[in-house]
C-alpha positions in Angstrom: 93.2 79.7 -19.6 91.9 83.2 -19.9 91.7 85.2 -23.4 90.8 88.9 -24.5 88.5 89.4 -27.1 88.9 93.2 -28.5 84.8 94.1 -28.9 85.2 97.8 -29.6 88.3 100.3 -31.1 87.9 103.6 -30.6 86.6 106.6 -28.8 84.9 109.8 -29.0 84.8 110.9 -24.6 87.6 113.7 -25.5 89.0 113.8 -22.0 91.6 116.4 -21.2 94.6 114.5 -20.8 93.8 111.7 -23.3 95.3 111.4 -27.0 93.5 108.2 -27.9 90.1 110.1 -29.6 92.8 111.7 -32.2 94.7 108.8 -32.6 92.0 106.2 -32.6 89.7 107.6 -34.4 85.8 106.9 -33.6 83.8 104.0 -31.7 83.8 100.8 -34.1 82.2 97.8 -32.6 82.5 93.9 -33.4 79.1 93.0 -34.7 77.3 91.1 -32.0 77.0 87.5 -33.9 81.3 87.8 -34.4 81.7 88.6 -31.1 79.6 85.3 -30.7 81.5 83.4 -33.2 84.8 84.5 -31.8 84.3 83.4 -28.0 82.4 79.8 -29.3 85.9 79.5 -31.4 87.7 80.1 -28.2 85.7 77.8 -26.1 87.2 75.4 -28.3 90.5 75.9 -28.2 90.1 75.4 -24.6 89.9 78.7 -22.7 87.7 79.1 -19.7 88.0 82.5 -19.4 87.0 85.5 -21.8 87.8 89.3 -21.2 85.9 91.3 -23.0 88.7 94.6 -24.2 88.8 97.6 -25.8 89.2 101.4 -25.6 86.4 102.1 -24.4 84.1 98.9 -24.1 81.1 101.2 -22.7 80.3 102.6 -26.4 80.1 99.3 -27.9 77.5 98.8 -30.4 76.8 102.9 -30.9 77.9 102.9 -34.3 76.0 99.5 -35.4 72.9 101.7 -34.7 71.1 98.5 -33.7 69.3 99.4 -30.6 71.9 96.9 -28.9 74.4 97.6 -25.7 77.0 96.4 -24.1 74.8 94.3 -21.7 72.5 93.2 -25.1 76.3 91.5 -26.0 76.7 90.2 -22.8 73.5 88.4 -22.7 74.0 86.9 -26.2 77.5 85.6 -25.5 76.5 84.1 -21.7 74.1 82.3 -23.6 76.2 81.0 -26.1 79.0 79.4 -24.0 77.9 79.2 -20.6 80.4 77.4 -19.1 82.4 79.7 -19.9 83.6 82.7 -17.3 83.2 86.3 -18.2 84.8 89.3 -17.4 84.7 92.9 -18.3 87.5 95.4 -19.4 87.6 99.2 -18.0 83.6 100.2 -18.1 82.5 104.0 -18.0 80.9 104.4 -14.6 77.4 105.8 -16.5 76.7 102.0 -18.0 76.1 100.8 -14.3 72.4 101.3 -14.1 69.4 99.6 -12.5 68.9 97.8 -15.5 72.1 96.8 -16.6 72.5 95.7 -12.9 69.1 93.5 -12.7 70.6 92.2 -16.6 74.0 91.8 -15.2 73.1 90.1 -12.3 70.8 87.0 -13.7 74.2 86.1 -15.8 75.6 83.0 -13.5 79.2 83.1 -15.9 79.7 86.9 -15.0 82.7 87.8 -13.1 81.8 90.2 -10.5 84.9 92.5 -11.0 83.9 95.7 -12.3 86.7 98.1 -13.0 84.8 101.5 -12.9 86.8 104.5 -14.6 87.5 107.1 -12.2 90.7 109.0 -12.5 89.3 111.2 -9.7 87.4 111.8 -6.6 86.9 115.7 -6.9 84.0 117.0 -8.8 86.2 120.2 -10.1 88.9 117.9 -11.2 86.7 115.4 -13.4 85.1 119.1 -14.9 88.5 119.9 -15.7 89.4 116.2 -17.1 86.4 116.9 -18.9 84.4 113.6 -17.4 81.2 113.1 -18.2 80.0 112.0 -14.7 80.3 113.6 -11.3 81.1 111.9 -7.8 77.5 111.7 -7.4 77.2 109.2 -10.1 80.1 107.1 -9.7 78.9 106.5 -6.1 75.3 105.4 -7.4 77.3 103.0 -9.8 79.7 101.4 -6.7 76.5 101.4 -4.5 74.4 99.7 -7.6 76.8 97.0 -7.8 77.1 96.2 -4.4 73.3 96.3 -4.0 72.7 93.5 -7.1 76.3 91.6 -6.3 77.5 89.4 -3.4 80.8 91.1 -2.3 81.5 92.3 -6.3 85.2 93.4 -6.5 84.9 97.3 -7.8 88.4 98.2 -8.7 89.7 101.7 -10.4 92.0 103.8 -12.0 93.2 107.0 -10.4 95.2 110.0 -11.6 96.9 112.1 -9.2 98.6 115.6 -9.5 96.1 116.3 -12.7 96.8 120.4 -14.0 95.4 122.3 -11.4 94.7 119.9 -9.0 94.8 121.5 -5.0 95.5 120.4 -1.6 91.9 120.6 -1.3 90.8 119.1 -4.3 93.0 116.0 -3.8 91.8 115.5 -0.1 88.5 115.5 -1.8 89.6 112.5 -3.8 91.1 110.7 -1.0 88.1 111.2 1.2 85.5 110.1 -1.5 88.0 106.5 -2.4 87.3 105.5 1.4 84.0 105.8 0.8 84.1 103.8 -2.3 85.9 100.8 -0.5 87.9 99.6 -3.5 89.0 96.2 -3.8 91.8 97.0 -5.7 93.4 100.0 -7.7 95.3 101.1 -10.4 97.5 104.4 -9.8 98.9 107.0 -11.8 100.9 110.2 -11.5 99.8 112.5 -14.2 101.8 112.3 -17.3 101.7 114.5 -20.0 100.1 113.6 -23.6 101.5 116.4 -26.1 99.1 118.0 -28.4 95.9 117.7 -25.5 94.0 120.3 -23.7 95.7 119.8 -20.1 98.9 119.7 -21.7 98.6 123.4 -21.8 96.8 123.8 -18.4 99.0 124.7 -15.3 101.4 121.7 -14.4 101.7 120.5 -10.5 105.9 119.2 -9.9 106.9 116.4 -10.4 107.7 116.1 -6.5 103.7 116.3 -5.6 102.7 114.2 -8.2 104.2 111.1 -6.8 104.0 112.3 -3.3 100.2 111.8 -4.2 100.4 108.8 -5.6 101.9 107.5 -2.0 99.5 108.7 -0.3 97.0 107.3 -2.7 98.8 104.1 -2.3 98.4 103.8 1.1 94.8 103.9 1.5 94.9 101.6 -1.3 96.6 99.1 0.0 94.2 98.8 3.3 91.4 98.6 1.1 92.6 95.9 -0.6 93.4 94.0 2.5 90.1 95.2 3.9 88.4 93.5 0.5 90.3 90.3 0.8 89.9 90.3 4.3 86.6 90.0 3.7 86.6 87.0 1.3 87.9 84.8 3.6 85.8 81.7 5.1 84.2 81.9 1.3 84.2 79.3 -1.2 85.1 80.3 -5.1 85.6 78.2 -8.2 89.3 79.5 -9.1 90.1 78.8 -12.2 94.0 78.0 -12.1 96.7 79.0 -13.7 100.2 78.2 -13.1 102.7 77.0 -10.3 103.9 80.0 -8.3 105.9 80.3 -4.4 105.9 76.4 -3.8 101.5 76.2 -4.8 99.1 76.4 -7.7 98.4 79.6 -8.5 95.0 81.1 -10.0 92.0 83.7 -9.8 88.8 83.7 -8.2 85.8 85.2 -10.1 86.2 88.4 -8.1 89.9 88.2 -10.1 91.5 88.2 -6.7 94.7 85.4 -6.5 94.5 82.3 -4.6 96.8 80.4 -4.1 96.3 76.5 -2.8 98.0 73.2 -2.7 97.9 71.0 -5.6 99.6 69.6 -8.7 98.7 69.8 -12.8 96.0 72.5 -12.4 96.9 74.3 -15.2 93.4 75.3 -16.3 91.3 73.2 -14.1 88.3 75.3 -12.5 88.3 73.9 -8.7 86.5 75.2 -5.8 88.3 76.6 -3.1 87.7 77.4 0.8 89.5 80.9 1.5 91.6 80.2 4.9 93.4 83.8 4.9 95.6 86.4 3.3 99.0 88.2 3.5 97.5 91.5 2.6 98.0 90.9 -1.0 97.0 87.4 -2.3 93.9 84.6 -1.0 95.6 81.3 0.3 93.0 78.5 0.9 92.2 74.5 0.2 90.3 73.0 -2.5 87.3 71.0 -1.5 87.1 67.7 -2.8 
């Protein structure tokens, strides 16, 4: 039903805590016409869902020195197989611009999920990770996507406990992820990578780390309900998956779960009327 196609290897960001950019080496792209190839070949084998992947999806085509971006690939592939969904890997908050946005938006196969790097919400922190954006910018990229999207599902990764990283400096974060309004996120205590810069940098315990990450959790949790929430009443094409709790299981295009009545849906694309949610998962009927 859905398949990842790696598009990029590499990275060259450096970031504090990270051990990929020595390990990985430097940004190597698929060429633009392979990445075409590749998802046609896919079409027909029968998926109906492509992810774009890779370390860092954001630098794709900076080596090919072609004048091309990520949203140049985009285009080329949406053209190729359009009835075929889309969806993104982990994108570098900077690639959400106006342009990319108005590009982004005219793409009817798109999936509006947009995972949106973070790691954290305090501007000294993300100096210290050595990020290359502030809070400034990520909220220009969240308020970009809701601007050119219908209800787009922004979702995250955070980092908590970083070297360093204060009382104050951690409020910060939390404060800033309300403001966001995540649909979803992806948490982390801080873990360290031997042989990288915040590796040597003062270490918070083990016992705050996590006690973070509760917190974190929490206000996580009631955005995601807030998000799906929010979805209900709506009507999505879910493309299912597989049997699950006594129903057909699958995902909407904002990758949230649905789950409706049914039988032999395994990759069938059906649209579905949202009726409510437990806080976790969609449940709704599928309209004839």
């Amino acid at each position: 039903t859905r398949a990842m196609l790696k598009v990029e290897d590499g990275c060259v960001n450096f970031c504090t805590y990270c051990i990929i950019p020595y390990a990985r080496g430097p940004v190597r792209s698929l060429p633009l016409e392979e990445a075409v190839r590749q998802t046609e070949q896919l079409r027909r084998e029968g998926y109906r869902e492509v992810v774009f992947t890779g370390i860092e999806i954001s630098s794709w085509g900076q080596d090919l020195k072609c004048g091309k971006s990520l949203i140049d690939l985009l285009e080329a592939v949406a053209a190729a197989v359009g009835d075929v969904r889309l969806r993104l890997g982990s994108l570098e908050p900077r690639t959400v611009t106006e342009e990319f946005c108005r590009r982004a938006a005219a793409l009817p196969n798109l999936c509006p999920q947009f995972h949106l790097s973070m790691q954290s919400g305090c501007d000294d922190t993300l100096k210290r990770m050595n990020r290359k954006y502030d809070t400034t910018r990520y909220a220009q990229s969240v308020a970009l996507l809701n601007q050119y999207f219908d209800h787009p599902a922004v979702t995250t990764d955070l980092i908590t406990g970083f070297p360093e990283e204060t009382e104050e400096e951690f409020a910060q974060t939390l404060d800033f992820i309300r403001r966001c309004g995540f649909a979803q996120m992806h948490l982390f205590p801080y873990s360290i990578r031997p042989g990288t810069p915040a590796a040597k940098m003062e270490q918070v315990s083990a016992q705050v780390k996590e006690e973070r990450a509760r917190r974190a959790a929490e206000v996580a949790a009631r955005m995601h309900r807030d998000y799906l929430e929010g979805c209900v009443g709506e009507v999505y094409p879910v493309l299912f998956e597989q049997p699950k709790d006594g129903r057909y299981a699958g995902h909407a295009p904002n990758y949230m779960e649905v789950f409706a009545e049914g039988e032999d849906l395994h990759n069938e694309v059906r649209s579905v009327r949202i009726t409510g949610t437990d806080g976790r998962v969609l449940f709704g009927t599928i309209e004839e």
